[in-house]
BAFI-3210 file (N, C-alpha, C; in Angstrom, 3 decimals, decimal comma, padded with zeros to 6 digits):
// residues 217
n [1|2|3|4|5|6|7|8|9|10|11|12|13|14|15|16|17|18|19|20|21|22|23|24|25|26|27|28|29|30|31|32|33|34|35|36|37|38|39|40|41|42|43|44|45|46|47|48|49|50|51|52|53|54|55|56|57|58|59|60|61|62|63|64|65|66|67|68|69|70|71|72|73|74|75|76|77|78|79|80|81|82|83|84|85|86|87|88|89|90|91|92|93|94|95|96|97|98|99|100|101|102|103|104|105|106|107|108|109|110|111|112|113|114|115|116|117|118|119|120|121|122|123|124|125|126|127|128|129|130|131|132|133|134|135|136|137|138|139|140|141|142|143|144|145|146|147|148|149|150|151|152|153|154|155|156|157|158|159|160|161|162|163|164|165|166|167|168|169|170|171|172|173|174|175|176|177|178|179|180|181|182|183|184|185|186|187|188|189|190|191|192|193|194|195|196|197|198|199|200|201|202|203|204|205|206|207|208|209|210|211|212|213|214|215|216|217]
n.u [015,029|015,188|014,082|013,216|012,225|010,621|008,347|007,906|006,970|004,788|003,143|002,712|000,920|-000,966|-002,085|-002,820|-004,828|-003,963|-004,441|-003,397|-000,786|-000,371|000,053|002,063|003,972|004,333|004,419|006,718|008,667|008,385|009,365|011,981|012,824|011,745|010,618|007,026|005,698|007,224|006,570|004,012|004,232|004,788|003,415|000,886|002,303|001,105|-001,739|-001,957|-000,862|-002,875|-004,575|-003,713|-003,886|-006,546|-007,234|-006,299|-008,231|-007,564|-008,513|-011,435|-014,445|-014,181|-012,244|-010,795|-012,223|-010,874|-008,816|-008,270|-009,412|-007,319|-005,233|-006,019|-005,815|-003,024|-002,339|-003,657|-001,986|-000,204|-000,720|-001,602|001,327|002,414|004,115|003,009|002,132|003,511|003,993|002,070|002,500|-000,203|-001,007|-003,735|-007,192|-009,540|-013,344|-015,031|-018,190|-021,114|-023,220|-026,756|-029,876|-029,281|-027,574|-025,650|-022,409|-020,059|-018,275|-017,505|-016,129|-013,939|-013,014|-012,139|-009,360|-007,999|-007,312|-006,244|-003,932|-002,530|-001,754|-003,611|-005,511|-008,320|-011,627|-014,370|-017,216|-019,593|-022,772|-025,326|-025,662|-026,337|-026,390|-025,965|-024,357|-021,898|-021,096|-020,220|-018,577|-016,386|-015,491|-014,927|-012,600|-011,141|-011,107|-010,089|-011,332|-013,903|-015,789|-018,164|-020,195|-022,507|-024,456|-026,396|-028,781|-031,113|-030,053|-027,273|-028,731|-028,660|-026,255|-026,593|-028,000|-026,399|-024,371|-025,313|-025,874|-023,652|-022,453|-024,203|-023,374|-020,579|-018,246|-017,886|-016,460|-013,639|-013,240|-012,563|-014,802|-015,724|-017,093|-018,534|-018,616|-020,966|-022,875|-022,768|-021,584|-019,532|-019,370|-021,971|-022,246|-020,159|-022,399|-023,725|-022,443|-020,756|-016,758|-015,793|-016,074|-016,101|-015,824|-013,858|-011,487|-008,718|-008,638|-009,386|-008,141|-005,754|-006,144|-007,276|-005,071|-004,133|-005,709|-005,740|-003,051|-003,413|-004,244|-003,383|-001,685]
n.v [053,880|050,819|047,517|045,911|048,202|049,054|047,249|046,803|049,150|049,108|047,318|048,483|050,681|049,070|048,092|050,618|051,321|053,281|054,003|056,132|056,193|053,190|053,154|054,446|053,672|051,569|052,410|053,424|051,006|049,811|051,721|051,753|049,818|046,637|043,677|043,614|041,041|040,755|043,218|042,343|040,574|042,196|043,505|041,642|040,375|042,544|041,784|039,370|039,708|040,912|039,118|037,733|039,319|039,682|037,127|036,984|038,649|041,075|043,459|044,251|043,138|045,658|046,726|045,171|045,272|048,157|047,778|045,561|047,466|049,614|047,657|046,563|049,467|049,595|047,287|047,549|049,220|047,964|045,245|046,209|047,093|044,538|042,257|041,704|038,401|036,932|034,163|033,661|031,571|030,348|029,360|028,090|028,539|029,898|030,216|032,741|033,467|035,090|032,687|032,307|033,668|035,244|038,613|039,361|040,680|041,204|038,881|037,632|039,584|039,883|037,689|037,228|039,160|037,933|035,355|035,997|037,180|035,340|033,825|032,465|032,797|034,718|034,791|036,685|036,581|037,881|038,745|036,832|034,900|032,561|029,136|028,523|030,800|030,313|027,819|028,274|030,091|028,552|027,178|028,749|029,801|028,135|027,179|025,435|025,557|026,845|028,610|029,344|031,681|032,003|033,904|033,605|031,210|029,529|030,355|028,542|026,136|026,086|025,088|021,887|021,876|022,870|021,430|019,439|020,759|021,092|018,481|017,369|019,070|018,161|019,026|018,667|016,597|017,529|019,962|021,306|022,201|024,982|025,803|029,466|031,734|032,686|030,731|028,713|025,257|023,017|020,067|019,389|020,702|019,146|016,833|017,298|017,353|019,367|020,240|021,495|023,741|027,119|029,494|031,408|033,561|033,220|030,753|028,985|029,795|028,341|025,833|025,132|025,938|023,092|021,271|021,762|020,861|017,995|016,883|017,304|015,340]
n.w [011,192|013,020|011,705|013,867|016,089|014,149|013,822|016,710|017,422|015,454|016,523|019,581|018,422|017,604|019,686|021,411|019,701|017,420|014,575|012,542|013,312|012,878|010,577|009,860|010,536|008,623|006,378|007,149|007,364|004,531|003,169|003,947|002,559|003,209|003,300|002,118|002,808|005,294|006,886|007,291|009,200|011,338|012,093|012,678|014,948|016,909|016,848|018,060|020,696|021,258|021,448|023,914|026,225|025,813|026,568|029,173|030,330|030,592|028,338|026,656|024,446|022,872|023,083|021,517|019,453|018,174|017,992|016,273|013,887|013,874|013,394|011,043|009,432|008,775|007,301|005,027|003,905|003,795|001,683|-001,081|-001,966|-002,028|-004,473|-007,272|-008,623|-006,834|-004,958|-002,179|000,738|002,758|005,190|005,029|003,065|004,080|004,067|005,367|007,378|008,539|009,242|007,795|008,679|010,506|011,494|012,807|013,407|015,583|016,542|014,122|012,906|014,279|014,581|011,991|011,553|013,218|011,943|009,484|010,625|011,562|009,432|007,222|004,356|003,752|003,497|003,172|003,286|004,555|006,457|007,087|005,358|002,610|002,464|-000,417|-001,257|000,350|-000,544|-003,246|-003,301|-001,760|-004,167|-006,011|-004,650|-004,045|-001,349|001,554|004,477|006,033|007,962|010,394|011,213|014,578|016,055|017,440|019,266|017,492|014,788|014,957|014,617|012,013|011,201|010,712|008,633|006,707|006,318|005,163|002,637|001,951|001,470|-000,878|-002,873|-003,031|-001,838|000,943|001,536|001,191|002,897|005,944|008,746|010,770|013,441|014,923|018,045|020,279|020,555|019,542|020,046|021,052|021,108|019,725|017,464|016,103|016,320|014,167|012,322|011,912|012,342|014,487|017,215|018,432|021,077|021,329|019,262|019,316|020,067|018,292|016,493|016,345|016,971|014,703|012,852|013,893|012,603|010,411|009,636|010,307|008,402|006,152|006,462]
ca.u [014,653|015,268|013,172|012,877|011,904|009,230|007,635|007,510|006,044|003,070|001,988|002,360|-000,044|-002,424|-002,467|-003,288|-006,066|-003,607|-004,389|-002,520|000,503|000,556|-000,131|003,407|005,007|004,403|005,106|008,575|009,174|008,537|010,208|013,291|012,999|011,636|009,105|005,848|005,366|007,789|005,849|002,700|004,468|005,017|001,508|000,430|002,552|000,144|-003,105|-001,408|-000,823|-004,160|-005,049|-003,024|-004,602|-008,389|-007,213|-006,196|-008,725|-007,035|-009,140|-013,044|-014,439|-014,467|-011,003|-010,446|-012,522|-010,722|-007,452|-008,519|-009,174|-005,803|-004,499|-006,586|-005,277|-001,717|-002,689|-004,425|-001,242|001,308|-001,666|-001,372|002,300|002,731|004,458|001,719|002,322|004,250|003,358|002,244|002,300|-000,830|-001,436|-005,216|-007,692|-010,959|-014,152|-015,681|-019,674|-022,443|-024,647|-028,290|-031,033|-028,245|-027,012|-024,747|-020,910|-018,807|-017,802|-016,410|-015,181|-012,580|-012,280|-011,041|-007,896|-007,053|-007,143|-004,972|-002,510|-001,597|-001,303|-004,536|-006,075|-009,830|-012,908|-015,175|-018,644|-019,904|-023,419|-026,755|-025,094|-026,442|-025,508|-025,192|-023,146|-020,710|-020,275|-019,839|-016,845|-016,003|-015,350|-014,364|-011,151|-010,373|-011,138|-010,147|-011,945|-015,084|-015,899|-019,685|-020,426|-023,610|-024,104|-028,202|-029,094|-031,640|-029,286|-027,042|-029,616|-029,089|-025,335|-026,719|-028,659|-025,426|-023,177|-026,047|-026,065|-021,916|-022,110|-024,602|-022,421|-019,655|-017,288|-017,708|-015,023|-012,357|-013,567|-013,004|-015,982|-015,575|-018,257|-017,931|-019,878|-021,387|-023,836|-021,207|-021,349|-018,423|-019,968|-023,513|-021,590|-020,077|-023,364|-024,620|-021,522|-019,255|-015,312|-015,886|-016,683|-015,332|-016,226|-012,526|-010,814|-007,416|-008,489|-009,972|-007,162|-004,902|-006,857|-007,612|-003,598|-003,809|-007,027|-004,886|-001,551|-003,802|-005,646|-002,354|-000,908]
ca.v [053,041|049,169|046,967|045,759|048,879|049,374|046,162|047,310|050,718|048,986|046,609|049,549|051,523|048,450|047,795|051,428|051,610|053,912|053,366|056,465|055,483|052,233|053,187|055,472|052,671|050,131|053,097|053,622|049,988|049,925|052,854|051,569|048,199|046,145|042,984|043,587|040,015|040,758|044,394|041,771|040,075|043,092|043,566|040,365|040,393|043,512|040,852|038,032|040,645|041,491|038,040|037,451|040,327|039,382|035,620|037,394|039,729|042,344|044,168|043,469|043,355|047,151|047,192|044,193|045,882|049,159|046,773|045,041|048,453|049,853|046,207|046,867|050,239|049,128|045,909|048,379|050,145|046,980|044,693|046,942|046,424|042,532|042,469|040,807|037,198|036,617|033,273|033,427|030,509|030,678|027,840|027,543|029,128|030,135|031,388|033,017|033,558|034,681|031,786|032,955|034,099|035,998|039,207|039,640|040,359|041,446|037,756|037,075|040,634|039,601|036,418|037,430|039,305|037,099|034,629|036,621|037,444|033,743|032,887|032,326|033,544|034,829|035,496|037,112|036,673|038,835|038,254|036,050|033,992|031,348|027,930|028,912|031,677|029,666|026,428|028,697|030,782|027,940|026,218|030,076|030,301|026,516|026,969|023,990|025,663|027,198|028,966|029,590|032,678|031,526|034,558|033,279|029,211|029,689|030,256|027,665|024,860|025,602|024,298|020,620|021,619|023,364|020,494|018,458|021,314|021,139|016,899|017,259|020,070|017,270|019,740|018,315|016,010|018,409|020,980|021,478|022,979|025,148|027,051|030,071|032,833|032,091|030,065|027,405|023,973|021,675|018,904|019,464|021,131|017,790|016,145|018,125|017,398|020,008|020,047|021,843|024,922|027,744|031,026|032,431|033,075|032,892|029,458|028,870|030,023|027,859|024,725|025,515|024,915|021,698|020,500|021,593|020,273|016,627|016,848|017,116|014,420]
ca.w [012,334|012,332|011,400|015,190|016,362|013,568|014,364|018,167|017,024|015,006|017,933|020,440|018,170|017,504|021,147|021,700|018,593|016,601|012,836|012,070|013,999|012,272|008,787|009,472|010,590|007,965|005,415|007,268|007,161|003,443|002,729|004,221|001,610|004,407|002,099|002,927|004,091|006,731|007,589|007,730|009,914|012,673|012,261|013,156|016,529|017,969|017,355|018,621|021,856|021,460|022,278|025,159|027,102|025,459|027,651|030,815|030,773|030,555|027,305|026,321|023,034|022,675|022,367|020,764|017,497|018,201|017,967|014,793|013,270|013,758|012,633|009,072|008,893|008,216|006,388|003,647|002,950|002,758|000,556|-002,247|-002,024|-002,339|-006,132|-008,057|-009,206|-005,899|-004,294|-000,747|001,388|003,380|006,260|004,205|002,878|004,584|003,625|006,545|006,684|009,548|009,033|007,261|009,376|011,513|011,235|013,971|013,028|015,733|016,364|013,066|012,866|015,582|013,785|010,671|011,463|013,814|011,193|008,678|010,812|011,797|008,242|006,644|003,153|004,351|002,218|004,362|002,722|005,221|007,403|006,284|004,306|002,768|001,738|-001,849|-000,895|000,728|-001,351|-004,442|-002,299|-001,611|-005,560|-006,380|-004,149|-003,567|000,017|002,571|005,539|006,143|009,379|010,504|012,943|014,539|017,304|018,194|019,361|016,355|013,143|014,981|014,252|010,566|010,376|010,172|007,127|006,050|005,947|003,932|001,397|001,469|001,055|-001,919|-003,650|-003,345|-001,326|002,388|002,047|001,277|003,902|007,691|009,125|012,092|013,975|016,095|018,532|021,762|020,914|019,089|021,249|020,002|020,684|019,484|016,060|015,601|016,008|013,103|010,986|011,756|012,711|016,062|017,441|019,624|021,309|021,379|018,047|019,099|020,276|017,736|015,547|017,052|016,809|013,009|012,466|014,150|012,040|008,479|009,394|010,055|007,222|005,430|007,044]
c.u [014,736|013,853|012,202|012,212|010,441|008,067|006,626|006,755|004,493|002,226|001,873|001,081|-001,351|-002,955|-003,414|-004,278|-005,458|-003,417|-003,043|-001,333|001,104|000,572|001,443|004,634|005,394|004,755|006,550|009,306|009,185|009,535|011,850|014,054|012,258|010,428|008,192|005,183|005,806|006,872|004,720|002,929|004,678|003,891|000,808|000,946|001,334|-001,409|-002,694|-001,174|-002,098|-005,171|-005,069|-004,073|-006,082|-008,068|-006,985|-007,035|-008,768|-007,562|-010,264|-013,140|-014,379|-013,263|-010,208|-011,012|-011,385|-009,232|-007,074|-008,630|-008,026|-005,337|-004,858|-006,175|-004,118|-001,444|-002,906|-003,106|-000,450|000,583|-001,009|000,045|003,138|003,006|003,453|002,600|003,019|003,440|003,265|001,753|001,405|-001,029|-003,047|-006,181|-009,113|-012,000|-015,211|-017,358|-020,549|-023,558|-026,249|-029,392|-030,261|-027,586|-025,938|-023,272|-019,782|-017,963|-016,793|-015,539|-013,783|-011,999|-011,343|-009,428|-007,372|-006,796|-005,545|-004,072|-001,634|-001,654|-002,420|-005,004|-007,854|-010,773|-013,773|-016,452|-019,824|-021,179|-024,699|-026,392|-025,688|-025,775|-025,118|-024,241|-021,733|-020,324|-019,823|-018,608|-015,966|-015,024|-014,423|-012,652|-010,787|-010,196|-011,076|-010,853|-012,943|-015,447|-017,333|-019,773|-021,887|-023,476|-025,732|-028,302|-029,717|-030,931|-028,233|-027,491|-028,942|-027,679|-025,949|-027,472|-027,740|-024,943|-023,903|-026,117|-024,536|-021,769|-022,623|-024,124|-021,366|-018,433|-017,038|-016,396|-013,640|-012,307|-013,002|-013,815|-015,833|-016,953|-017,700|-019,250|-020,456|-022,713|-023,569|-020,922|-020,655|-019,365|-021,244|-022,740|-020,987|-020,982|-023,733|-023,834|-020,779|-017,726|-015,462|-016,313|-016,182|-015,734|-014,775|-011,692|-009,189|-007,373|-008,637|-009,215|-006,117|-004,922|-007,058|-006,154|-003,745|-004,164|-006,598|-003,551|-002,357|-004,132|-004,349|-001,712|-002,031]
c.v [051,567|048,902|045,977|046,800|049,252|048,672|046,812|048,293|050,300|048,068|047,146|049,785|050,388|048,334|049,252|051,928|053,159|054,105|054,503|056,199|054,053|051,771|053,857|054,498|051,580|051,273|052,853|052,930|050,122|050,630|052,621|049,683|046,881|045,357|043,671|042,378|040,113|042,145|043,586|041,130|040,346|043,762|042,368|040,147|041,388|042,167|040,257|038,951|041,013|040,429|037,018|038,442|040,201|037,764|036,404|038,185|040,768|043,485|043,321|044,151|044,998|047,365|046,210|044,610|046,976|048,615|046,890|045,881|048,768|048,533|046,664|047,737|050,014|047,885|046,497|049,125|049,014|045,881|045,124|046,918|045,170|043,125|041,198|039,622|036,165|035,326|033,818|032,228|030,489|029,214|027,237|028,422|028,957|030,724|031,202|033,923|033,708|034,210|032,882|032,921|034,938|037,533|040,233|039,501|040,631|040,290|037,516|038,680|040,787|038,522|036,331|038,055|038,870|036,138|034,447|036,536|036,084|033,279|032,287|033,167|033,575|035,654|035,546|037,627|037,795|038,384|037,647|035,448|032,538|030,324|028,346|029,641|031,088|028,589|027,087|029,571|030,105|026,996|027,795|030,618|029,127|026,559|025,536|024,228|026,719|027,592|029,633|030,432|032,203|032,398|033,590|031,404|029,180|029,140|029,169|026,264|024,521|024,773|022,947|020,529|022,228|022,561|019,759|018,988|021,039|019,291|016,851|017,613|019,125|018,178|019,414|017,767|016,556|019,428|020,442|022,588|023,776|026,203|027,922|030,838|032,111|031,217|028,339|026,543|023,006|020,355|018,553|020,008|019,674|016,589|016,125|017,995|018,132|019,417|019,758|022,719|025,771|029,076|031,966|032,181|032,807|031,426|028,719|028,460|028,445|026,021|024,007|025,022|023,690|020,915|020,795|021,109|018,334|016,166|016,537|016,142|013,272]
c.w [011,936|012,733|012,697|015,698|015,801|014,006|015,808|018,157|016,381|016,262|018,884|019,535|017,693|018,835|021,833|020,566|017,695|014,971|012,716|012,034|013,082|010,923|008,672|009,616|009,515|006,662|005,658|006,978|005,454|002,592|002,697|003,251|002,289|003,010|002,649|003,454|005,546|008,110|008,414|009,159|011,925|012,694|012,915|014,934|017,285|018,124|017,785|020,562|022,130|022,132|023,250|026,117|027,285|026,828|028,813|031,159|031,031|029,886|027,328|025,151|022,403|021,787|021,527|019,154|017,490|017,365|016,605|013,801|012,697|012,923|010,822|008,545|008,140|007,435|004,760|003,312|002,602|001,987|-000,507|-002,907|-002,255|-003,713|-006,196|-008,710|-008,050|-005,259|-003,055|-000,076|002,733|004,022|005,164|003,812|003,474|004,197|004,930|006,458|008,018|008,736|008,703|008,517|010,637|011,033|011,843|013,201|014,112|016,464|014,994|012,510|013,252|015,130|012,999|010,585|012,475|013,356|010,332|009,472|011,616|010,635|007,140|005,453|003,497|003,195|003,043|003,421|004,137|006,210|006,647|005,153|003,889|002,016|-000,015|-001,858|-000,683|000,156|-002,670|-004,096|-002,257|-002,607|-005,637|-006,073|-003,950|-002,325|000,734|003,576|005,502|007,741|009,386|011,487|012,992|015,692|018,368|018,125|018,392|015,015|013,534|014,788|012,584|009,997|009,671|008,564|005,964|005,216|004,738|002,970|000,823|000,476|-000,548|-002,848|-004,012|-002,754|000,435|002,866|002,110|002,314|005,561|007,564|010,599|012,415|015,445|016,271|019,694|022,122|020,366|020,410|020,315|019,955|019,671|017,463|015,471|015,309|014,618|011,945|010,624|012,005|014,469|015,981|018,317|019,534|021,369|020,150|017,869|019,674|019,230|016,291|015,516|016,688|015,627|012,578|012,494|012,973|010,473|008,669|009,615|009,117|005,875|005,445|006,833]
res [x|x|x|x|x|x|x|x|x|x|x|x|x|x|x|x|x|x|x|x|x|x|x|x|x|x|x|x|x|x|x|x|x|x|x|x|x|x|x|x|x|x|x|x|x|x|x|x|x|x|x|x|x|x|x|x|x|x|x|x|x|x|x|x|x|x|x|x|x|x|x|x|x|x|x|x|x|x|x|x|x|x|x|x|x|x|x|x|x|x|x|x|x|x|x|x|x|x|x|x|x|x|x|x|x|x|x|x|x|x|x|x|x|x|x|x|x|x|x|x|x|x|x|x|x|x|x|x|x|x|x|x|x|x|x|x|x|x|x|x|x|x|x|x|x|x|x|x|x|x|x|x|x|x|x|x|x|x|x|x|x|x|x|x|x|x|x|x|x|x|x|x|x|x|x|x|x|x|x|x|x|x|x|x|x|x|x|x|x|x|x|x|x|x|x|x|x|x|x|x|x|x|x|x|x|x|x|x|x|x|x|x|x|x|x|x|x]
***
């Protein structure tokens, strides 16, 4: 089967929450010599589909995890695959974190491989995270960006005492700060000394390019 076809076969079966389906596909692709950046790459189209439909309304978060599932399934077989030593050219690196006193994830659950699959290297410190956690993730992987799930108005208070732990550390200035989850107010996040903030991660995503191709520039 070409390598068009395979593609089409794994974002059918992410679209329809088929891990098996697209663990067979990203084998087939392999199988047939196919990199595994490029497999990543026909993986990445089904989320990117996934977040067309999440904007029109078309799917709700149900199937947007169910999605992301399937997506991980076939991620876990062509990973292991990358030949070791291989550079990859990742847009930036993130270390992604539900803010401490929170233990809400299926915000940054949705986050994260919609991250990856536009190009990002993600360290997903996982939920109640605190500032130590994340500025030492942060030194650990040479992270440029930092993303805050804040699901409750509460644990959103604590970015501002975030950023002051990030400035003291001496890592603020190299950072973008983004905050997400529905309780994430751009403006009010910028008060506090973030980037921004956003409740949709393919906006979110999107935005995140902009804010490392400036930063570069």
């Amino acid at each position: 089967m070409a390598q068009e076809d395979l593609n089409a076969k794994m974002t059918r079966a992410v679209l329809t929450f088929q891990g098996e389906e697209v663990q067979q596909a990203a084998n087939e692709a392999l199988a047939a010599g196919e990199h595994p950046f490029n497999v990543i790459r026909g993986l990445s189209e089904g989320m990117r589909e996934v977040g067309r439909l999440w904007n029109e309304m078309e799917i709700f978060m149900p199937e947007v995890m169910a999605a992301a599932d399937a997506y991980y399934a076939g991620l876990n077989v062509v990973k292991p695959r990358i030949p070791k030593g291989e550079k990859v050219d990742y847009v930036a690196t993130i270390v992604f974190g539900t803010i401490w006193g929170d233990i809400h994830s299926v915000g940054k659950d949705v986050a994260v491989p919609v991250f990856e699959a536009e190009g990002f290297n993600v360290i997903d410190l996982g939920v109640d995270v605190s500032a130590k956690q994340y500025i030492q993730a942060v030194k650990e992987h040479g992270a440029n960006m930092v993303g805050l799930g804040t699901y409750m108005s509460e644990t959103f208070m604590h970015v501002e005492d975030l950023v002051k732990e990030f400035v003291e550390a001496g890592v603020r200035e190299s950072l973008i700060i983004i905050c997400g989850g529905p309780a994430a107010d751009s403006a009010q996040a910028r008060k506090m000394g973030a980037d921004d903030a956003f409740s949709d991660a393919w906006v979110a995503v999107e935005k995140a390019k902009t804010m490392v191709k400036g930063k570069k520039e």
